[in-house]
C-alpha positions in Angstrom: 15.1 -10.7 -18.1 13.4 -8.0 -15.8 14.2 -5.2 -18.1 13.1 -7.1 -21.2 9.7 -7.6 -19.9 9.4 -4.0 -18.6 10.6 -2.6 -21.9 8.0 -4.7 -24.3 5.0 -3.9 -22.2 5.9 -0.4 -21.4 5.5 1.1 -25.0 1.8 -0.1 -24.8 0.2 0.3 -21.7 2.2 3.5 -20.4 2.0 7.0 -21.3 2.9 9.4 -18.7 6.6 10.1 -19.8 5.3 13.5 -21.0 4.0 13.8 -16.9 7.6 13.7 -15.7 10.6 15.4 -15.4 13.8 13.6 -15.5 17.8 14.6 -15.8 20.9 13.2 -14.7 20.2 14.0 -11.2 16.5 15.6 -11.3 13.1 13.6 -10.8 9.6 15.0 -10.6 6.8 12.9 -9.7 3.1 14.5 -10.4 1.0 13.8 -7.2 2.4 10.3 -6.2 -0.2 8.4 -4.1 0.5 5.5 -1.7 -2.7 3.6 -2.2 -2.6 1.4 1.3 -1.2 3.3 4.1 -1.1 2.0 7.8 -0.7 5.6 10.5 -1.7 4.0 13.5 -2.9 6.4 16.0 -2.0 8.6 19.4 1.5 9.0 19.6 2.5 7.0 17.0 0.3 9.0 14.3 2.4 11.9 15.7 5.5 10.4 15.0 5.1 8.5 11.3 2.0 11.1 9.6 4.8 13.4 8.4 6.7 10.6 6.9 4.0 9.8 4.2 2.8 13.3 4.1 6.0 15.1 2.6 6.4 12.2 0.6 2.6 12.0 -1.3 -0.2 13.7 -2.5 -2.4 11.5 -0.7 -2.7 7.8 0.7 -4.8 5.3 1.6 -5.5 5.3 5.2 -6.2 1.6 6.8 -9.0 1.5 9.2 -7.7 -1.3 11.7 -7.4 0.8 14.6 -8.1 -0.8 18.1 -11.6 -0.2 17.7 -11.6 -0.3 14.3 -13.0 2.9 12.3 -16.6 1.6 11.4 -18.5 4.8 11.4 -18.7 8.2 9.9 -18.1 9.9 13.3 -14.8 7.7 13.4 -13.8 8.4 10.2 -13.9 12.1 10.3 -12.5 12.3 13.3 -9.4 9.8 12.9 -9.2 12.0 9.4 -8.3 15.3 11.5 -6.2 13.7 13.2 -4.1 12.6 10.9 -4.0 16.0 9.1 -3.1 17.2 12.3 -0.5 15.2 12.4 1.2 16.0 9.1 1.9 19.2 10.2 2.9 21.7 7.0 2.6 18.8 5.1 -1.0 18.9 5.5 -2.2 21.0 3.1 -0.8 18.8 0.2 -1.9 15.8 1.3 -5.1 14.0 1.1 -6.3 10.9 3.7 -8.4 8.6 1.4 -10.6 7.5 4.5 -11.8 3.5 4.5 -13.9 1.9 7.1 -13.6 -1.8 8.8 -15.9 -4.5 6.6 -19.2 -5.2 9.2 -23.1 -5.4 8.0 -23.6 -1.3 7.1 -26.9 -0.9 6.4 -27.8 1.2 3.0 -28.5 4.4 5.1 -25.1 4.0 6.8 -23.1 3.7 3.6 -24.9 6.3 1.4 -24.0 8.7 4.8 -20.7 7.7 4.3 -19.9 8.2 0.7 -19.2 11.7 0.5 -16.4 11.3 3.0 -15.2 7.3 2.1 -12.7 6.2 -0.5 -13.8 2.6 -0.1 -14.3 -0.6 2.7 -11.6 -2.6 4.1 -12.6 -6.4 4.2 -10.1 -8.3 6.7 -10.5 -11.9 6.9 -11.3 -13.2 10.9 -7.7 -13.1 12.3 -5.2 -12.9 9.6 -3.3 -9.5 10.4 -2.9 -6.9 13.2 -6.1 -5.8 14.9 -8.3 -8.2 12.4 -9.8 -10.1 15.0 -12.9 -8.6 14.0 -12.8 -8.9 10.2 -15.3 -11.4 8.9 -15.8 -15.5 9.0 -17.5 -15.8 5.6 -17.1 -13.8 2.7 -20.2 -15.4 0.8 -22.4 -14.3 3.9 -21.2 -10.5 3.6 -23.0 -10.6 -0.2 -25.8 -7.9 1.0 -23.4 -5.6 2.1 -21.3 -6.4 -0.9 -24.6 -5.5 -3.2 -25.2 -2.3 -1.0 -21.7 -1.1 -2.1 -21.9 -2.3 -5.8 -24.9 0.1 -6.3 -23.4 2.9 -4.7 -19.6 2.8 -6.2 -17.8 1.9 -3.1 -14.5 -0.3 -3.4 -13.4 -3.1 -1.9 -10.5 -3.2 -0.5 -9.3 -7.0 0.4 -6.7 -8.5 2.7 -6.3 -11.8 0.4 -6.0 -15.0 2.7 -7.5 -17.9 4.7 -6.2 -19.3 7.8 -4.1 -22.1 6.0 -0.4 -22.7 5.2 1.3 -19.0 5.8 2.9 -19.9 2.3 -0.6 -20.5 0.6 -2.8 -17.9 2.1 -2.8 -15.9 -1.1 -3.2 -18.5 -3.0 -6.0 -20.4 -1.2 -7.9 -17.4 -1.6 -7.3 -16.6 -5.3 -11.4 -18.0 -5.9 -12.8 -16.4 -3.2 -11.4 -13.1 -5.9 -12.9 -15.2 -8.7 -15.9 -15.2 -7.0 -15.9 -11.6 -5.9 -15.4 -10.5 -9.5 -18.0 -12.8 -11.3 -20.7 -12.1 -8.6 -20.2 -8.2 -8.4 -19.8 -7.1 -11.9 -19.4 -3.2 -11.4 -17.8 -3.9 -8.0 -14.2 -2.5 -8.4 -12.4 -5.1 -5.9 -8.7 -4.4 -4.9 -6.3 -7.2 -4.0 -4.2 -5.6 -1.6 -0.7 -6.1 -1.1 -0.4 -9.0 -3.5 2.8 -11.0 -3.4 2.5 -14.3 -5.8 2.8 -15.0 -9.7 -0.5 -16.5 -9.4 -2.2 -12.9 -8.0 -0.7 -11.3 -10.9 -2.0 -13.8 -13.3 -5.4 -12.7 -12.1 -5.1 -9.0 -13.6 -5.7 -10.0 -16.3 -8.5 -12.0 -16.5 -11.4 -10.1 -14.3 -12.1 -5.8 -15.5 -13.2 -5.2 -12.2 -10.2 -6.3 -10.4 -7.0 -4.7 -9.7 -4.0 -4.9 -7.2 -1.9 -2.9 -4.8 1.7 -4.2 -4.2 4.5 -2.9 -2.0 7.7 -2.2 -2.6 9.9 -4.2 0.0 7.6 -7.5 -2.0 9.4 -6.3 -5.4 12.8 -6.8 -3.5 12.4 -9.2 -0.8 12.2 -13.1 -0.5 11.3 -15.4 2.4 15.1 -15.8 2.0 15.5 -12.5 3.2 13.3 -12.7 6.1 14.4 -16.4 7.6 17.5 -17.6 5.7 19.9 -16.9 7.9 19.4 -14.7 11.3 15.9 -13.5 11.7 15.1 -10.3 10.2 12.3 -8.8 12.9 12.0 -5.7 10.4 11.4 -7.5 7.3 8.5 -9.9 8.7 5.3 -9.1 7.1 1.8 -10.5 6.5 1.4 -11.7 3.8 4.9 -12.7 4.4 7.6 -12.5 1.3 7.5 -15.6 -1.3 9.4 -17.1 -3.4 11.9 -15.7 -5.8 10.0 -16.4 -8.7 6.7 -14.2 -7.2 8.8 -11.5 -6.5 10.4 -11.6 -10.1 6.6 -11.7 -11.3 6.0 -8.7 -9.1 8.7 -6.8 -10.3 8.1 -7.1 -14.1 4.9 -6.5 -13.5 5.6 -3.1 -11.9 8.5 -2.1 -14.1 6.0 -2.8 -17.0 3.6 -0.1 -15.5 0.5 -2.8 -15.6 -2.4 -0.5 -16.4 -4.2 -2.2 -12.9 -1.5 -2.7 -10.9 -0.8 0.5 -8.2 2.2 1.3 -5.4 0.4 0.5 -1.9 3.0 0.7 0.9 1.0 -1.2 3.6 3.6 0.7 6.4 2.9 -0.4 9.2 5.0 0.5 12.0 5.4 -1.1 15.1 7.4 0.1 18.2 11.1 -1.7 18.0 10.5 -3.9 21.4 7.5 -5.4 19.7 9.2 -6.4 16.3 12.7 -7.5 17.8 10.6 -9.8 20.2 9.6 -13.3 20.6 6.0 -12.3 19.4 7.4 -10.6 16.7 4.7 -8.1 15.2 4.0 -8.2 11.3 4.7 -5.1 9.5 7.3 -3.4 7.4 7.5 0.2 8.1 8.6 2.0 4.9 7.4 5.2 5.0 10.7 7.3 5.6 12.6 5.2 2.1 9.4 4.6 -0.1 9.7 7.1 -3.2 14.0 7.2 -3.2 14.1 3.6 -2.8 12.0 2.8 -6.2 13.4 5.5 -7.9 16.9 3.0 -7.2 15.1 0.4 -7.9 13.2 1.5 -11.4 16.4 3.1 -12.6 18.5 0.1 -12.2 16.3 -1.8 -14.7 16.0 0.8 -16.7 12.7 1.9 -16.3 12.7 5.2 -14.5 10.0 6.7 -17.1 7.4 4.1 -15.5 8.2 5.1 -12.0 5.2 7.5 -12.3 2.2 5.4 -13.8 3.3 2.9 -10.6 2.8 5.8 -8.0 -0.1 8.0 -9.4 -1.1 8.1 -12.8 -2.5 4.2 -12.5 -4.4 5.1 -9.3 -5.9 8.2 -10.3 -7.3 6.5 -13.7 -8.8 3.1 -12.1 -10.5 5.3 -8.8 -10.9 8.5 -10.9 -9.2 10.3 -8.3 -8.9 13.8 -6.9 -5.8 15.0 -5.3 -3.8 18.1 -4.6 -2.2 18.9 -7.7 1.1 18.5 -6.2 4.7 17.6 -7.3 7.5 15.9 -5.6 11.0 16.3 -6.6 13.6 13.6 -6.1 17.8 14.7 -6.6 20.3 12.3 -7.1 21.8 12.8 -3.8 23.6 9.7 -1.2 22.2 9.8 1.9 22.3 6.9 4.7 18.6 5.8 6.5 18.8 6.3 10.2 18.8 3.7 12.0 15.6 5.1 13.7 13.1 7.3 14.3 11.8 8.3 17.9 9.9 10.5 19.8 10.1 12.4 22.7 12.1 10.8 25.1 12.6 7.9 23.3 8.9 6.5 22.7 8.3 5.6 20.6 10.9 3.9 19.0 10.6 2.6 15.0 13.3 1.1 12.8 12.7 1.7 9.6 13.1 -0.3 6.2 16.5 -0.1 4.6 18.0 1.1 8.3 21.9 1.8 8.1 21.6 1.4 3.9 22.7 4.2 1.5 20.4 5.3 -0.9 21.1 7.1 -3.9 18.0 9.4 -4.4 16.1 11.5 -1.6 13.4 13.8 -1.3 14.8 17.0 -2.0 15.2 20.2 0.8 15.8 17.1 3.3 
């Protein structure tokens, strides 16, 4: 069913074939972009940077830092970081800077523009390091305006405080209401992970979506069916099958305003095989092998590279190094981890222990 969806739609809303290069055991992807990117900071920037930087022409940094990144100052400077960080990998890679949501004044956003892809608006409490993000969306309108006039994104983390299996839906109209009141505001639902959020593509021309790919393979079934799966625990957390069917189609299909966004987020292992579990899948390492495995085996390789650039570039009229990554058709098994020196710190990625079927080539 999968592959009949993606194979309808495809024809019509995708074009990029003639953008890459495909054999039996060959793939070239034109400056792939992960369009919601956790990197952390300190040693842990050290660690994971290189990780999404050999991987991507550029990526969408998240500004939940501890403080979070709410000036310019901040900005630049987390920026070099990270392209410290990437080490060789620098050059081809481009940080799309965001700042934390908060009451910028016009000054303080048209100082920003230059150097900001767009504002992250987190919801009081509802992921790591949000305990700053706002308590009324309605009441952040002036802002909202500021960044209308001068073509600044919006970058959402989609839920209320309510059942952890209706937080995406709960807020669905507070999206409505986003899109309707902000006409030429172009509003990002991140990391969507229900039928109904893909419903919504549709209906609003400013609003698109980001969506990850452990949500287009994973289920709550996954996370909490049998033994607890620390690694695969998430917010928003993984749905139902029938969202992540809806997901999937819609990502096979190459959905004109529908882009890959990672959110990985890593954690060190003692925090997510803990009681306090942290949320956060950290996919980094696995992201462009592991949907190349999964587009192939519906049959819809050819779309893999609308869903990791040429969508993005089109809706946010981007610039990035002019950069191509090559996949080969070549087993390799994820490590069970990745650490630094001495030990710390210590992150399990997604897909640990699993054989994958394409990697990055000169790995």
């Amino acid at each position: 069913m999968l592959e009949e969806v993606a194979l309808a739609a495809g024809g019509e809303r995708w074009e990029s074939a003639r953008e890459m290069m495909i054999t039996d055991d060959r793939l070239v992807l034109k400056r792939p972009l992960d369009m919601h990117l956790h990197l952390r900071d300190g040693e842990m920037l050290e660690l994971v940077a290189v990780e999404s930087a050999r991987q991507f022409a550029g990526a969408v940094i998240m500004p939940n830092l501890v403080p979070p990144v709410t000036t310019l100052e901040m900005l630049r400077a987390y920026e070099a970081r990270i392209l410290a960080a990437c080490g060789k990998w620098g050059a081809g890679f481009r940080p799309l800077m965001t700042m934390f949501f908060k009451d910028y004044s016009e000054a303080e956003l048209e100082a920003a523009r230059p150097y900001l892809f767009a504002v992250k608006l987190y919801p009081h409490g509802v992921t790591t390091n949000s305990e700053s993000g706002i308590h009324s969306v309605r009441a952040a309108e002036p802002v909202l305006r500021r960044m209308e006039a001068l073509g600044i994104p919006l970058l959402v983390h989609g839920e209320t405080g309510g059942f952890v299996m209706d937080r995406e839906v709960e807020f669905l109209p507070v999206y409505e209401w986003l899109a309707t009141t902000f006409p030429r505001l172009r509003i990002v639902m991140e990391h969507i992970t229900t039928a109904a959020a893909v419903a919504m593509l549709d209906r609003y021309e400013n609003l698109h979506a980001t969506v990850t790919p452990h949500h287009l393979v994973i289920t709550l079934d996954d996370v909490a069916g049998g033994l607890l799966q620390p690694h695969l625990f998430c917010k928003p957390i993984a749905k139902r099958p029938e969202d992540r069917d809806a997901l999937l189609a819609a990502a096979l299909a190459a959905h004109p305003k529908l882009m890959m966004g990672s959110d990985s987020a890593p954690h060190p292992r003692h925090a997510k095989e803990s009681c306090g579990c942290a949320a956060g899948v950290w996919s980094a390492p696995v992201l462009l092998p592991r949907l190349a495995e999964l587009f192939e085996r519906h049959g819809a390789l050819g779309r893999l590279q609308a869903f990791v650039s040429d969508n993005a570039v089109r809706v946010h009229g981007l610039e990035v190094p002019d950069r191509e990554v090559v996949l080969e058709r070549k087993p390799w098994v994820v490590p069970a981890r990745w650490e630094g020196p001495g030990g710390d710190p210590c992150v399990v990625p997604w897909e640990a222990g699993r054989e994958l079927a394409w990697r990055v080539a000169g790995e």
